[in-house]
C-alpha positions as CSV (number, residue, x, y, z in Angstrom):
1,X,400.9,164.6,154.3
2,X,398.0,166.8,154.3
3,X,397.8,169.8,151.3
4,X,399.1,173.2,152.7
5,X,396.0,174.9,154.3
6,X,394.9,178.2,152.6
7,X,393.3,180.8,155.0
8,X,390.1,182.5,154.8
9,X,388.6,185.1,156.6
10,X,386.1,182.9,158.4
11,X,389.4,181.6,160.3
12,X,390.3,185.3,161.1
13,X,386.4,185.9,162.6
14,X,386.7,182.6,164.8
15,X,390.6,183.7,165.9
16,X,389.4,186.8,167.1
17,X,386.3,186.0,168.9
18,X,387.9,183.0,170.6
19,X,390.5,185.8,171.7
20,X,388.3,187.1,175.2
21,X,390.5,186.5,178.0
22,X,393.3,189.4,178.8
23,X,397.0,188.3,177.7
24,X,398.5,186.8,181.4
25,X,401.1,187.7,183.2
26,X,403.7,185.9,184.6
27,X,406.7,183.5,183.5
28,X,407.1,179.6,182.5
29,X,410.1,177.1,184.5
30,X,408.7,174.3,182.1
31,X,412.0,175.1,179.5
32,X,411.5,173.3,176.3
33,X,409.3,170.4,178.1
34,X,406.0,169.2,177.1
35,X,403.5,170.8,179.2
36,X,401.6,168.6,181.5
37,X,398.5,169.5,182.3
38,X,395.0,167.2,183.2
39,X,393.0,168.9,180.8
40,X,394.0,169.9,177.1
41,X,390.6,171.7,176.2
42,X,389.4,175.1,175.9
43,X,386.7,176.2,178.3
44,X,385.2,179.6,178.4
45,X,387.2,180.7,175.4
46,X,390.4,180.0,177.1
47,X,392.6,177.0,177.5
48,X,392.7,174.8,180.5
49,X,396.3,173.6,180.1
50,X,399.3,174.5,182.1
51,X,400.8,178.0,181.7
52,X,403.6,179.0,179.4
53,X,405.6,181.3,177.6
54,X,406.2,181.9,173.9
55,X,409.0,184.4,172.5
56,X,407.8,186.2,169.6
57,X,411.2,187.8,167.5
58,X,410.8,189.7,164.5
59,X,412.8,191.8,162.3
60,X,409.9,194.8,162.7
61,X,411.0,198.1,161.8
62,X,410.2,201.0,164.4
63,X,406.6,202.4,163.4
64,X,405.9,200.0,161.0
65,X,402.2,199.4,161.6
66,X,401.9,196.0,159.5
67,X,403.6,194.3,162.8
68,X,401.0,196.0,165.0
69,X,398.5,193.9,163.2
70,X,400.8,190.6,163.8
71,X,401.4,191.3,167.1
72,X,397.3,191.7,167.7
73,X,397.0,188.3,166.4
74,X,399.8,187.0,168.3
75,X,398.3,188.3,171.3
76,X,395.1,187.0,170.6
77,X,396.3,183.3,170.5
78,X,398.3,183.6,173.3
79,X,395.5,184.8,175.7
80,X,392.9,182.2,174.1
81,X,396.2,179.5,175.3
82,X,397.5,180.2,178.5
83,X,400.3,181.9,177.1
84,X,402.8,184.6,178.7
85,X,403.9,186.5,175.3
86,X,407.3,188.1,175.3
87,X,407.5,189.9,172.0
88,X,410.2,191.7,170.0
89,X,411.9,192.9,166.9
90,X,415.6,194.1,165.8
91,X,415.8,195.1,161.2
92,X,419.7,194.1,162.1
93,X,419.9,190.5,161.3
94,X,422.4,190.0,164.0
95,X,420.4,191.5,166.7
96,X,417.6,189.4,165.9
97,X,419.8,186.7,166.4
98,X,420.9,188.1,169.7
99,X,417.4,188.2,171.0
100,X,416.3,184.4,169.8
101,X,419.5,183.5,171.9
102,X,418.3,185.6,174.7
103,X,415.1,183.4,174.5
104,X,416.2,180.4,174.4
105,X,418.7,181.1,177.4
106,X,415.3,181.7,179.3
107,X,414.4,178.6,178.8
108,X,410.8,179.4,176.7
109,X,408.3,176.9,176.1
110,X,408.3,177.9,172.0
111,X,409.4,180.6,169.3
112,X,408.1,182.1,166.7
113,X,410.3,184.0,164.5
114,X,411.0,185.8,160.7
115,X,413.4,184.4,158.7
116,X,414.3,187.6,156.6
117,X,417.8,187.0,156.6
118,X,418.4,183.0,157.0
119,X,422.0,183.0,156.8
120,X,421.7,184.6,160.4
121,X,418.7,183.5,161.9
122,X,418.8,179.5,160.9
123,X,422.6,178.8,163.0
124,X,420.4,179.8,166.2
125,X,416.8,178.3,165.5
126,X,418.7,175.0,165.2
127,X,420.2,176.1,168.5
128,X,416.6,176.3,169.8
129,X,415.5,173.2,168.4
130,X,418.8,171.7,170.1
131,X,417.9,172.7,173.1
132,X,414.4,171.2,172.9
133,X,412.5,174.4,172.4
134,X,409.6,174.4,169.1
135,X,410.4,177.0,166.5
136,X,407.9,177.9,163.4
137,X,408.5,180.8,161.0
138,X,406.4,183.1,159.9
139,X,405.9,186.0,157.8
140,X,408.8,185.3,155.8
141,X,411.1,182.0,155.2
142,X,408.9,180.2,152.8
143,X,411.6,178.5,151.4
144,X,414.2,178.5,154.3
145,X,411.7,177.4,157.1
146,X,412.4,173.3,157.1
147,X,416.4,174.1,157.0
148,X,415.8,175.5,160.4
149,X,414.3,173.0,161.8
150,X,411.2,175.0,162.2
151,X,407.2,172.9,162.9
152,X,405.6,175.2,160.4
153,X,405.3,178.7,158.2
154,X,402.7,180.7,158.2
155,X,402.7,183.4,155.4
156,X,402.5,183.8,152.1
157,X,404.9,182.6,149.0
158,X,406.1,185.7,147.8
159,X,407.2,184.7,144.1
160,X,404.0,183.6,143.9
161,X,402.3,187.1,145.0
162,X,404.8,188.9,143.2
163,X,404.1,187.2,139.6
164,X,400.3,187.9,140.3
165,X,400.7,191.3,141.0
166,X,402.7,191.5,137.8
167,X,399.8,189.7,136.2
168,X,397.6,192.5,137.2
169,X,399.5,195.2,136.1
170,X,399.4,193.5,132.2
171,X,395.4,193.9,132.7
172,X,396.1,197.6,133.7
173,X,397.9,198.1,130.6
174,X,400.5,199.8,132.4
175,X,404.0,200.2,131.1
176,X,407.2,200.9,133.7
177,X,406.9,199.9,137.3
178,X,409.3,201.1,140.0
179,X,409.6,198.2,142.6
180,X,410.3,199.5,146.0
181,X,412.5,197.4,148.6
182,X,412.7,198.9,151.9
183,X,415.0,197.1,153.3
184,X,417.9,195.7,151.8
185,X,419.1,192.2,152.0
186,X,415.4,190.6,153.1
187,X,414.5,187.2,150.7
188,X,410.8,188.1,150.9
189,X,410.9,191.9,149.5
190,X,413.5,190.7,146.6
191,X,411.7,188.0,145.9
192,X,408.1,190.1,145.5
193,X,410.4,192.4,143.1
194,X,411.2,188.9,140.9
195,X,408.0,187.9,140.6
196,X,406.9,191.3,139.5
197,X,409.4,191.2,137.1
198,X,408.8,187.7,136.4
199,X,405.1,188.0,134.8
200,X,404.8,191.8,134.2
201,X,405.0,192.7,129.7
202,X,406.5,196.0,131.0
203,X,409.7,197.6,132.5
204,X,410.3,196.7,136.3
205,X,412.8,198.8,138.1
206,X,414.2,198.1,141.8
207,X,414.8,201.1,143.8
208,X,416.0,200.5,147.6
209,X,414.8,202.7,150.3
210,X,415.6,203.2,154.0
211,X,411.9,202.2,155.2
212,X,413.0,203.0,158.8
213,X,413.5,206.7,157.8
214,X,410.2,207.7,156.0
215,X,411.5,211.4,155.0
216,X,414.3,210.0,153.0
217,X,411.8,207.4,151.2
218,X,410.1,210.3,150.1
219,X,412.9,212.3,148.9
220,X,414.4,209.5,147.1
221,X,411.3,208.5,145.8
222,X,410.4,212.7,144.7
223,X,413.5,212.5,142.7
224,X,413.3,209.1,140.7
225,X,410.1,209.9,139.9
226,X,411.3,213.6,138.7
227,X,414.1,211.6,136.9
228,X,412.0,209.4,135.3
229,X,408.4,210.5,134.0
230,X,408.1,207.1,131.7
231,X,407.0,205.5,135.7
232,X,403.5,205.0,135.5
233,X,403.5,202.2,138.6
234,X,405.0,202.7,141.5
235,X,404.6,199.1,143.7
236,X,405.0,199.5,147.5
237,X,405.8,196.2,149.4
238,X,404.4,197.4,152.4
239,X,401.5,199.8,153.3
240,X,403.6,202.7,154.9
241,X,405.4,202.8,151.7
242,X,402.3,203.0,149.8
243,X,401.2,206.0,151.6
244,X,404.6,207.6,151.0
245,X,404.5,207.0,147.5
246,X,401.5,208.6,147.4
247,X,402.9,211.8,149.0
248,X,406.3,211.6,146.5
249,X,403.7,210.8,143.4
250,X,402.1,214.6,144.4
251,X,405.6,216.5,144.9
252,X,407.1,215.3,141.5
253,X,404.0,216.3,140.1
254,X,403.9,212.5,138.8
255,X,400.9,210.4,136.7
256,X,402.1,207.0,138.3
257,X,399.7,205.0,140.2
258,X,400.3,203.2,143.3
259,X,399.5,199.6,144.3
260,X,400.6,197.7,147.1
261,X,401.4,194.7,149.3
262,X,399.7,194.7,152.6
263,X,397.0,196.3,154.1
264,X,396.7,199.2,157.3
265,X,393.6,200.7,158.2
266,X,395.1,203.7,156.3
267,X,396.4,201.9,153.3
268,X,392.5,200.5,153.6
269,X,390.9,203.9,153.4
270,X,393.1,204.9,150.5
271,X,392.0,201.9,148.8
272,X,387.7,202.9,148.9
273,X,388.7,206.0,147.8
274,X,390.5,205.1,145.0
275,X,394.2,206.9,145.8
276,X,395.7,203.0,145.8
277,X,394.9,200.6,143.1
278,X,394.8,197.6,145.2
279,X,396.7,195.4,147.6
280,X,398.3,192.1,147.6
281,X,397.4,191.0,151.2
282,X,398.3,188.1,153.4
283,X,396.7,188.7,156.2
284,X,399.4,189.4,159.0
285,X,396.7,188.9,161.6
286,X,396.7,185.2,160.7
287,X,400.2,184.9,160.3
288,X,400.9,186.2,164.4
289,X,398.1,184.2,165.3
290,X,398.5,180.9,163.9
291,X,402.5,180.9,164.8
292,X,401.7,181.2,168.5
293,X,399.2,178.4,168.4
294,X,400.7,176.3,166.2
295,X,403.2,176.1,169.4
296,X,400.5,175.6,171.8
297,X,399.1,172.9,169.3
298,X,402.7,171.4,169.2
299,X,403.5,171.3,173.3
300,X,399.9,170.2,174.2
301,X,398.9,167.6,171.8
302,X,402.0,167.4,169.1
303,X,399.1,168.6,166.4
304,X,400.7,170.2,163.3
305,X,398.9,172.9,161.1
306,X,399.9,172.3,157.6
307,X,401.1,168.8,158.1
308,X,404.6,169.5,157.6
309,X,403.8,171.9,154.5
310,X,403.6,175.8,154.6
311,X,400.4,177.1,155.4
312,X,399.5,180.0,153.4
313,X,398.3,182.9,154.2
314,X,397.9,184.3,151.4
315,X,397.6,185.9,148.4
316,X,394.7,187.6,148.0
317,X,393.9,190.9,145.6
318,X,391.8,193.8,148.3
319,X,390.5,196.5,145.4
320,X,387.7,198.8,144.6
321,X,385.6,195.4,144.2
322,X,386.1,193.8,147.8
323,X,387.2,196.6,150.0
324,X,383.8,197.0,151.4
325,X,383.8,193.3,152.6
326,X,387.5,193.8,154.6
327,X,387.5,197.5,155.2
328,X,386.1,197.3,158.9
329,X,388.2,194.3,159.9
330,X,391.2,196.9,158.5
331,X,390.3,199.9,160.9
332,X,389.9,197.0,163.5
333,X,393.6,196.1,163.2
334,X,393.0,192.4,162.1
335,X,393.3,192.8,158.5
């Protein structure tokens, strides 16, 4: 089989610019049948093969802006393939269940979804995959994806990211971080937390948060941080975080610095101006982009990105020594 494929940003350019045609409307009868089409090409930026329609199903928290940036990419694919996009997100496991079935009872040509809580989502990808509809994972699932009978992930392995950015922190010299989950009970944030603690010399503490209610993550951040003045790293695992810590680092009158996983055009900004440290990204543009055509790959042509192995999106360190080189594709929403 071929070696997981690591993206770069080159792939992200050449996503985006083949991404010219308007997302269509419309909906698919083709169920989970192989389209049939006379042409399987791209002409004009677009594909020439027969329409159809991908659910997208997430476990996005409200406001979270990280999934605006996966959605974009989504988008993107599915306008450069023909393809009717129905997206959407539930943070309760069982609701995100509720909407794959949804999907498959309407008979969609593919779906792509998270697998942040596998116990519940891998009983009803298998009932996909049953009923002759494609599934990859993406974003999170590194480990769970084959299990559900998914074609592909697209992501990042987070005990790998995790035990780098613990790495970093030994060059920083710092002493106690304070791990921030935001949502309880999802693999991928508790398994960033164990590779921190995996790698980093220091003390690594796990608080949990409620990241879908960002005035209590302050105030619960405010306070440990008042409790505890040894914290001199405070690691977000997502970028809305970050900016909160940053806010509860100034009320508790706190020295600790922030890093972060992931990237906003805010978290960006924070970043060239030194309030952030740096970010562990991996590229959620890519990830939305590559799970919708890797279905379109799969229907048209039975192609497989990754040959059966995880495709990685990432990790990749975004400091005070790159951020010029990404900042623009940050405000742009697709990094």
């Amino acid at each position: 089989m071929n070696r997981s494929q690591r993206s770069t940003r080159g792939t992200v350019l050449v996503a985006a610019a083949a991404a010219t045609a308007l997302l269509a409307a419309g909906c698919s009868s083709t169920g989970g049948a192989k389209a049939t089409s006379n042409s399987t090409g791209i002409s004009a930026g677009k594909a020439t093969t027969a329409h159809m329609t991908f659910a997208m199903v997430t476990h996005a928290a409200p406001g979270d802006t990280f999934w605006d940036i996966v959605r974009k990419g989504a988008e993107a694919a599915a306008a450069k393939d023909n393809v009717t996009l129905l997206y959407s997100n539930d943070q309760v496991a069982s609701k995100q269940a509720a909407l794959i079935s949804n999907a498959i009872a309407s008979k969609v040509d593919g779906i792509a979804l998270t697998l942040s809580t596998p116990d519940a989502i891998i009983p009803v990808a298998k009932q996909a995959e049953a009923a002759g509809i494609p599934v990859d994972a993406f974003n999170q699932g590194e480990n769970y994806w084959q299990q559900a009978g998914a074609i592909g992930y697209f992501g990042s392995d987070e005990k790998v990211a995790g035990a780098a950015l613990g790495d970093r922190l030994n060059t920083l010299s710092a002493k106690h971080d304070l791990c921030v989950i935001q949502q309880q009970g999802s693999v991928a944030l508790e398994d960033r937390c164990a590779g921190v603690k995996s790698t980093f010399k220091g003390t690594t503490d796990t608080i949990y948060v409620n990241g879908a209610d960002m005035s209590s993550v302050l105030s619960t951040l405010e306070a440990k941080l008042r409790q505890d003045t040894s914290i001199d790293q405070v690691t977000a695992l997502g970028a809305p975080i970050a900016l909160t810590a940053l806010q509860a680092i100034s009320a508790a009158s706190s020295s600790a610095k922030v890093n972060t996983f992931d990237l906003s055009k805010d978290a960006a900004a924070d970043i060239k101006s030194g309030k952030i440290e740096f970010s562990v990204d991996q590229q959620p543009y890519l990830e939305g982009y590559l799970a919708v055509d890797a279905l379109w790959l799969d229907k048209v042509n039975g192609n497989t990105i990754g040959g059966g192995k995880a495709t990685l999106t990432g990790p990749a360190f975004v400091d005070s020594t790159n951020i010029a080189a990404v900042y623009q594709y940050a405000q742009n929403g697709t990094r």
